[in-house]
FIDO-10633 format. One record per residue (C-alpha): residue in three letters; x, z, y. Coordinates in Angstrom, 2 decimals. Layout:
! residues N
   aa       xx       zz       yy
  ala        X        Z        Y
...
***
This chain:
! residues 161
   aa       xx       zz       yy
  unk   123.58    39.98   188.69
  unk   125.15    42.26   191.12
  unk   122.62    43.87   194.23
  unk   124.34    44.97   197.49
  unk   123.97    45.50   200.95
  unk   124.05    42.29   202.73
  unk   127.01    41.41   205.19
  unk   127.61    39.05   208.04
  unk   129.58    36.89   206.29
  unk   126.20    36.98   204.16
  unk   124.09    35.20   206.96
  unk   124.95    31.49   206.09
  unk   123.68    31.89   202.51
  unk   120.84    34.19   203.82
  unk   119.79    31.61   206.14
  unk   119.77    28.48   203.33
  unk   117.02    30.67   201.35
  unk   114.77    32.48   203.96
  unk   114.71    29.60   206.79
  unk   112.93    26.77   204.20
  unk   110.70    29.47   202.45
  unk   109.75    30.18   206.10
  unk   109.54    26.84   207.35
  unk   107.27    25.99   204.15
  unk   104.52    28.52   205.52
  unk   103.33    29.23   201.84
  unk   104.23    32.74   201.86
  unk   104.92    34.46   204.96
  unk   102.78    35.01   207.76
  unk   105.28    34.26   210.31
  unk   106.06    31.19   212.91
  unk   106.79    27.88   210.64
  unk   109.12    26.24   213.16
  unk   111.83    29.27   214.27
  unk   115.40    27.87   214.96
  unk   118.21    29.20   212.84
  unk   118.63    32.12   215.57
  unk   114.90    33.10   214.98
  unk   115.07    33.44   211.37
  unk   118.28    35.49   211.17
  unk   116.90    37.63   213.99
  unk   113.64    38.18   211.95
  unk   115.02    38.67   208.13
  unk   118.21    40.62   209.44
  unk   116.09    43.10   212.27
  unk   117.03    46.22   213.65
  unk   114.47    48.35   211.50
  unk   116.01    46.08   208.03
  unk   118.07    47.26   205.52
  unk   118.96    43.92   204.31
  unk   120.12    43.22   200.58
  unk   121.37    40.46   198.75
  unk   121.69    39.44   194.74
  unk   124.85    37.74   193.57
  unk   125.18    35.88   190.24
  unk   128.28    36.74   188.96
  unk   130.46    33.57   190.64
  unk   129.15    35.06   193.55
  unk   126.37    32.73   194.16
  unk   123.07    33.86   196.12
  unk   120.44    34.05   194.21
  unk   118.11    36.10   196.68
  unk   117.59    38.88   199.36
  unk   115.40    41.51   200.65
  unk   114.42    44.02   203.19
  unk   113.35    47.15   202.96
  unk   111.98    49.00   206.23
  unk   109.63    51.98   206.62
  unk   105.98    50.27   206.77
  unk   105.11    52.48   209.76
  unk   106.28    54.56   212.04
  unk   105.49    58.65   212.61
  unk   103.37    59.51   210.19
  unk   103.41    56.36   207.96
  unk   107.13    56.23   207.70
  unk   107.39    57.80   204.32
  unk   105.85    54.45   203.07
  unk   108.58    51.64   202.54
  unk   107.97    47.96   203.21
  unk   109.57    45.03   202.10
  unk   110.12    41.46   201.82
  unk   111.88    39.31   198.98
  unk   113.24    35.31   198.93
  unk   114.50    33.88   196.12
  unk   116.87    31.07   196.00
  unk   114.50    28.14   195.08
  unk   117.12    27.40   191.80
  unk   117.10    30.94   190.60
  unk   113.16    31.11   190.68
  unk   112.10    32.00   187.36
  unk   115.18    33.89   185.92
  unk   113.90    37.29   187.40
  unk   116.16    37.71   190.46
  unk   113.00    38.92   192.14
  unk   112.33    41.57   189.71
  unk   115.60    42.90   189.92
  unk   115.47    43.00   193.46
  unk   112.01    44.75   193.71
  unk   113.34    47.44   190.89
  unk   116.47    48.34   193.01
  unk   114.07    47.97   196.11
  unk   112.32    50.64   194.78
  unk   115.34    52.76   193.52
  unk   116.43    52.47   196.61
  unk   113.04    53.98   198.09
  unk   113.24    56.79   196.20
  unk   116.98    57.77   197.08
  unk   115.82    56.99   200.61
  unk   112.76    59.28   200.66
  unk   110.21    57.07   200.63
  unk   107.03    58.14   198.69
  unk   105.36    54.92   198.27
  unk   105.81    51.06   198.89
  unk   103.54    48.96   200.14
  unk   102.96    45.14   200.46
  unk   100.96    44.30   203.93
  unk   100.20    40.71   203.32
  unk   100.56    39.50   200.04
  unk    99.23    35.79   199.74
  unk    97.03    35.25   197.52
  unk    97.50    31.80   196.38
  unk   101.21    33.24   195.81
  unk   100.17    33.69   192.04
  unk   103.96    34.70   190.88
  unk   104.73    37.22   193.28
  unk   101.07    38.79   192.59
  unk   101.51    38.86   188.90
  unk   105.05    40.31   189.18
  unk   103.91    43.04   191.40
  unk   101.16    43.55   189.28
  unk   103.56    44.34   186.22
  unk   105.57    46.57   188.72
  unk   102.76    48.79   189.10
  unk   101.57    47.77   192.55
  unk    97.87    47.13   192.64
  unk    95.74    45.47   195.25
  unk    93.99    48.30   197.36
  unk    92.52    45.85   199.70
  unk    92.02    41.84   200.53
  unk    92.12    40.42   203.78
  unk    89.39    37.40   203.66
  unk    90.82    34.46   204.57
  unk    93.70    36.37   206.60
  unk    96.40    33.23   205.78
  unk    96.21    29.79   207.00
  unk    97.96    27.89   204.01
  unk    99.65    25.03   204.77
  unk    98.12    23.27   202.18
  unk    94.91    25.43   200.76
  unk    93.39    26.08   203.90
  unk    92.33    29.88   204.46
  unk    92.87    31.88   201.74
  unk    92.63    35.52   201.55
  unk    95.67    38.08   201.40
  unk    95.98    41.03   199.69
  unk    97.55    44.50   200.41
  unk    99.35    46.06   197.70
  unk   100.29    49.38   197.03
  unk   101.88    51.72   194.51
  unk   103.70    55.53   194.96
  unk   107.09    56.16   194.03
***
């Protein structure tokens, strides 16, 4: 698996992976029903550094963001956000994206990463976090509307580079 900066003649397989897990609603606390525009504007935004993971034909397997959480004096903690293509879930394209997210923190300057919003009926993603070292410093009752759950709460994780 090969983990580079995304390019624009990256946005067509970009778009096939973020705009369904977005239109889903499962995961990301963001508008369900943005046009094709919408999403690209919102995965590929100004304050993004936008990556992408290649299987070795050159197939997308995922991408991420990484962004300083805050501004002024919170922008030494990184923030990002990770899709993986729904056939490479399970072969650990998203913990090889969140390990060179985090090498790429570190050679950045960042001192610590943190996840705002982290679903928690999004079991996987908690768990793999978990292993990386993040832990939950706070839950947000009820903070997510799940399309199919209801309310559920949301966690915020954290861990220092």
């Amino acid at each position: 698996m090969q983990i580079r900066p995304a390019t624009e003649a990256d946005h067509a397989a970009i778009l096939a992976i973020v705009a369904p897990t977005l239109a889903a609603g499962q995961t990301y606390a963001i508008s369900r029903d943005l046009d094709d525009a919408a999403v690209l504007a919102y995965w590929l935004g100004p304050t993004h550094e936008v990556f992408v993971a290649l299987d070795d034909d050159g197939t997308m397997l995922g991408t991420y963001y990484i962004m300083a959480n805050q501004q002024g004096g919170g922008a030494h903690v990184a923030n990002c956000g990770y899709m993986t293509a729904p056939a490479a879930q399970g072969k650990g394209v998203a913990r090889a994206m969140c390990e060179h997210s985090l090498a790429h923190a570190r050679e950045r300057g960042f001192r610590a990463m943190q996840f705002n919003h982290v679903v928690s009926t999004n079991t996987r993603a908690v768990a793999l976090w978990q292993r990386l070292g993040f832990e939950i410093v706070g839950t947000l009752p009820q903070a997510f509307n799940h399309p199919e759950h209801g309310y559920v709460d949301s966690y915020v994780m954290f861990r220092s580079l």
